[in-house]
C-alpha positions as a LaTeX table, in Angstrom:
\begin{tabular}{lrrr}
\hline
Residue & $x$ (\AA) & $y$ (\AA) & $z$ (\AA) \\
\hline
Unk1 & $-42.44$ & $-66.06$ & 71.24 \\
Unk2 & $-45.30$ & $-64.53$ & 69.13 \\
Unk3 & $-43.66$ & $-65.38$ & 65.75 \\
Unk4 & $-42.14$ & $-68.52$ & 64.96 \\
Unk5 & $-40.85$ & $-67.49$ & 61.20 \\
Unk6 & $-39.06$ & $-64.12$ & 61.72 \\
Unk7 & $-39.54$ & $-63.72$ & 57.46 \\
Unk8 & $-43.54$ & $-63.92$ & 57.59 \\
Unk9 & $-43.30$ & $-61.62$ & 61.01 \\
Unk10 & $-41.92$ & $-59.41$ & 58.93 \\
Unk11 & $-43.85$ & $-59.17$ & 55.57 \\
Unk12 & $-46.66$ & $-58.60$ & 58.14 \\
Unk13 & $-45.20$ & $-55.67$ & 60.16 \\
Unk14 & $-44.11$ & $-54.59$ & 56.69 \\
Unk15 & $-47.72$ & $-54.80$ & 54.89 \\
Unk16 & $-49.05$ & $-52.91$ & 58.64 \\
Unk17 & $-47.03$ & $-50.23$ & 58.05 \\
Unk18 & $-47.19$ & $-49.94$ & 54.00 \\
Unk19 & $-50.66$ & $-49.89$ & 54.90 \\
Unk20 & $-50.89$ & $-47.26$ & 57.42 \\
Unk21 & $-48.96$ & $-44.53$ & 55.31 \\
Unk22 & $-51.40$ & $-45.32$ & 52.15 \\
Unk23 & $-54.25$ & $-44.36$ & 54.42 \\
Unk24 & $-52.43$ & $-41.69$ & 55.90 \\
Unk25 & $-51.93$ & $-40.12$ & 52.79 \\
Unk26 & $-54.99$ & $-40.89$ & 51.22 \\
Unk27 & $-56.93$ & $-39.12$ & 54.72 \\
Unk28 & $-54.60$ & $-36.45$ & 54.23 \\
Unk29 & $-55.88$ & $-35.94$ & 50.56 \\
Unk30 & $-59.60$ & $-35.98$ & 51.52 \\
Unk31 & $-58.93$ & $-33.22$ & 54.76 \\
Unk32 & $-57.29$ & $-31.34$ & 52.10 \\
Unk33 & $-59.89$ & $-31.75$ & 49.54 \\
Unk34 & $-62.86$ & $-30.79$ & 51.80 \\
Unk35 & $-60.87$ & $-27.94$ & 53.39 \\
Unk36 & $-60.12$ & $-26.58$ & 50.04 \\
Unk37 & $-63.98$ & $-26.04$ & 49.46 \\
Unk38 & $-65.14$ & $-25.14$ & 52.69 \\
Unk39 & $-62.26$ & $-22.83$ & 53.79 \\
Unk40 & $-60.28$ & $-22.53$ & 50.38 \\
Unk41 & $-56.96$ & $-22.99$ & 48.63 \\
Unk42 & $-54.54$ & $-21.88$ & 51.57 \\
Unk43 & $-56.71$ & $-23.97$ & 54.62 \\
Unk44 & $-56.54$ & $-26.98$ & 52.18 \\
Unk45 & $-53.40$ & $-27.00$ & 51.08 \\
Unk46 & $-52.36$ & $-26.35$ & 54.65 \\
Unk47 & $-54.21$ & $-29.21$ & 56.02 \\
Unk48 & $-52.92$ & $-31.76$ & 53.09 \\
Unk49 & $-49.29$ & $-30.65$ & 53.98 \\
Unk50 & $-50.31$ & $-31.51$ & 57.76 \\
Unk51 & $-51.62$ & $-34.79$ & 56.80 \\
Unk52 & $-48.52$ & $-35.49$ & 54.40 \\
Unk53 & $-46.11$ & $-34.78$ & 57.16 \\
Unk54 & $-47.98$ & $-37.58$ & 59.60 \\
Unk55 & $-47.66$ & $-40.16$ & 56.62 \\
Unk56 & $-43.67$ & $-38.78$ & 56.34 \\
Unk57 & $-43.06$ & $-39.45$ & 59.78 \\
Unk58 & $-44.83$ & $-43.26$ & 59.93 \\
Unk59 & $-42.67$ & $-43.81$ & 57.05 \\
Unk60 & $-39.36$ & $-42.36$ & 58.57 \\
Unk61 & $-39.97$ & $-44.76$ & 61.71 \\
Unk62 & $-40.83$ & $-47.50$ & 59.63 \\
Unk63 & $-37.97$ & $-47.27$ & 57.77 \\
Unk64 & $-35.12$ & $-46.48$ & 60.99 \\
Unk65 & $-37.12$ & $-49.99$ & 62.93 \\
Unk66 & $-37.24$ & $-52.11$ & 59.84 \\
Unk67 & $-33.24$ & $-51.53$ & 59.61 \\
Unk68 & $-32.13$ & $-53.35$ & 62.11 \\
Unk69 & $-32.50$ & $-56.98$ & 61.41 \\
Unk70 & $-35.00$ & $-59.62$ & 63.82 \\
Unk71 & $-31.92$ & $-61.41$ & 64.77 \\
Unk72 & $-29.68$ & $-58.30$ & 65.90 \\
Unk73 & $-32.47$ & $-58.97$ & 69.21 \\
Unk74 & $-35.36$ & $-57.56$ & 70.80 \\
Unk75 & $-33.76$ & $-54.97$ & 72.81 \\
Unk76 & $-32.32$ & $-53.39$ & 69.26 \\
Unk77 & $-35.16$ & $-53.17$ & 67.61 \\
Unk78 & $-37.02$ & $-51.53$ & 70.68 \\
Unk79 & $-33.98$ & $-48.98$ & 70.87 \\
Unk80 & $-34.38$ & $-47.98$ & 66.82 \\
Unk81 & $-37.88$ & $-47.54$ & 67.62 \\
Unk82 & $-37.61$ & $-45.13$ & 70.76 \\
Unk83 & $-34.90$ & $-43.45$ & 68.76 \\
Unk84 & $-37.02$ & $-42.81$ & 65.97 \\
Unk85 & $-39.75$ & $-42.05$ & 67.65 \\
Unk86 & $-37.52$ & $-39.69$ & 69.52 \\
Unk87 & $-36.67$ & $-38.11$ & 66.60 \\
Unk88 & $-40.25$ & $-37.96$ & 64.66 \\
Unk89 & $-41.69$ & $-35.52$ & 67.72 \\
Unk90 & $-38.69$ & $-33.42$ & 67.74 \\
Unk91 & $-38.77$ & $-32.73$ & 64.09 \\
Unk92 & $-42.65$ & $-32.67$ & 64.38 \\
Unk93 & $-42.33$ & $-30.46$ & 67.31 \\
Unk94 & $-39.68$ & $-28.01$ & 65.13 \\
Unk95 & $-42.07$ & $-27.57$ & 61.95 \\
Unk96 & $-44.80$ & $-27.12$ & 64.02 \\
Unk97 & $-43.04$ & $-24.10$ & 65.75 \\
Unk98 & $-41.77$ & $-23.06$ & 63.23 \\
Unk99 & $-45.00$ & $-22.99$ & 60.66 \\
Unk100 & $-46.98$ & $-21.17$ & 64.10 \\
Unk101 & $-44.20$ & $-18.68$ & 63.30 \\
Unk102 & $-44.25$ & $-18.10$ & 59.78 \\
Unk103 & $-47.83$ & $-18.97$ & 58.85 \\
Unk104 & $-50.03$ & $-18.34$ & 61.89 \\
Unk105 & $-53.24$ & $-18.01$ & 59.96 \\
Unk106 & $-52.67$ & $-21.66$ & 58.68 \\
Unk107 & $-50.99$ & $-23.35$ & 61.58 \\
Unk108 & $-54.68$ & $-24.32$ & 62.49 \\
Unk109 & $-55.70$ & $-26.45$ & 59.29 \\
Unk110 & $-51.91$ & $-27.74$ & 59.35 \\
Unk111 & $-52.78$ & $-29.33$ & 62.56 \\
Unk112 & $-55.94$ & $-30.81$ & 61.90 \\
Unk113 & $-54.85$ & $-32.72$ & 58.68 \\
Unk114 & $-51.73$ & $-34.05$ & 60.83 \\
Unk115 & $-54.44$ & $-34.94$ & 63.75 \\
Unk116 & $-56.93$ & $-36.63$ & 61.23 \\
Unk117 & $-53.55$ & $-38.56$ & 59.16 \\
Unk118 & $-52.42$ & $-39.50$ & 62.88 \\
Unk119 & $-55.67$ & $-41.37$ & 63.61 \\
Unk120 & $-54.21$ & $-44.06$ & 61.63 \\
Unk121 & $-52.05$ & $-45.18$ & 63.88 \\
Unk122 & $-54.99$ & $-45.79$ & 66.21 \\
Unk123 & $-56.65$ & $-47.54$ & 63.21 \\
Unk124 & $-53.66$ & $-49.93$ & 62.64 \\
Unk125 & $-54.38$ & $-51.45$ & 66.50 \\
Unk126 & $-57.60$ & $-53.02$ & 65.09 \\
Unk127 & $-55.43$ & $-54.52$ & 61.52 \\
Unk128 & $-54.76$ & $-57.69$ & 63.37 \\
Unk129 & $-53.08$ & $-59.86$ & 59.92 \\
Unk130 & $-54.93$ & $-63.00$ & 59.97 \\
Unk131 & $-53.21$ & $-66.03$ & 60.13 \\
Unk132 & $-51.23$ & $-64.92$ & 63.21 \\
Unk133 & $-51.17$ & $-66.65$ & 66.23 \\
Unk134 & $-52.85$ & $-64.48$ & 69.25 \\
Unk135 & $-51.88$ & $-65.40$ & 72.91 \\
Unk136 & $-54.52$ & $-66.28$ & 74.85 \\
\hline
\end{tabular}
């Protein structure tokens, strides 16, 4: 077992994940912000909704796998996470549709703020906490 005191396993996960929606929405701020002067208002405002939506969705899963407790067992906590995830890229997959729809001059921008806010997730491999044991 990687953790031997489920409570400090957890204020870690928790901190990760705190952490990777700050960024999130902070990246999605600065796409926005440098969108809004190169391409104007309606690119930057598209591309800090994008970017809000990724830092939405990291919460959302956060929030559906943190609710089931460490002792309810590995399997259901791996099932709340599939579920959400499940349910992040269907919603993601419905707003995108239906924003290509209803906003096709915008859709691009949209995408690249939720592209650049999703990087974090890639970021929040290399957030190793200290203090935890790695196997070796």
């Amino acid at each position: 077992m990687l953790f031997t005191d489920c409570s400090h396993s957890s204020r870690l996960s928790r901190a990760v994940m705190l952490k990777m929606v700050v960024w999130q929405i902070g990246l999605a701020c600065l796409v926005g912000a440098v969108l809004l002067v190169s391409a104007g208002p309606g690119f930057g405002l598209a591309a800090l909704v994008g970017g809000l939506l990724a830092a939405f969705f990291t919460g959302y899963v956060a929030l559906r796998f943190f609710a089931v407790r460490p002792e309810a067992g590995g399997q259901l906590m791996l099932r709340a996470l599939f579920r959400a995830q499940a349910m992040k890229w269907v919603w993601v997959m419905l707003i995108f549709g239906l924003a290509a729809q209803l906003a096709p001059d915008y859709f691009l921008p949209l995408i690249i703020g939720f592209m650049v806010s999703f990087l974090v997730n890639w970021l929040a491999l290399l957030w190793y906490p200290n203090g935890v044991p790695r196997k070796r």
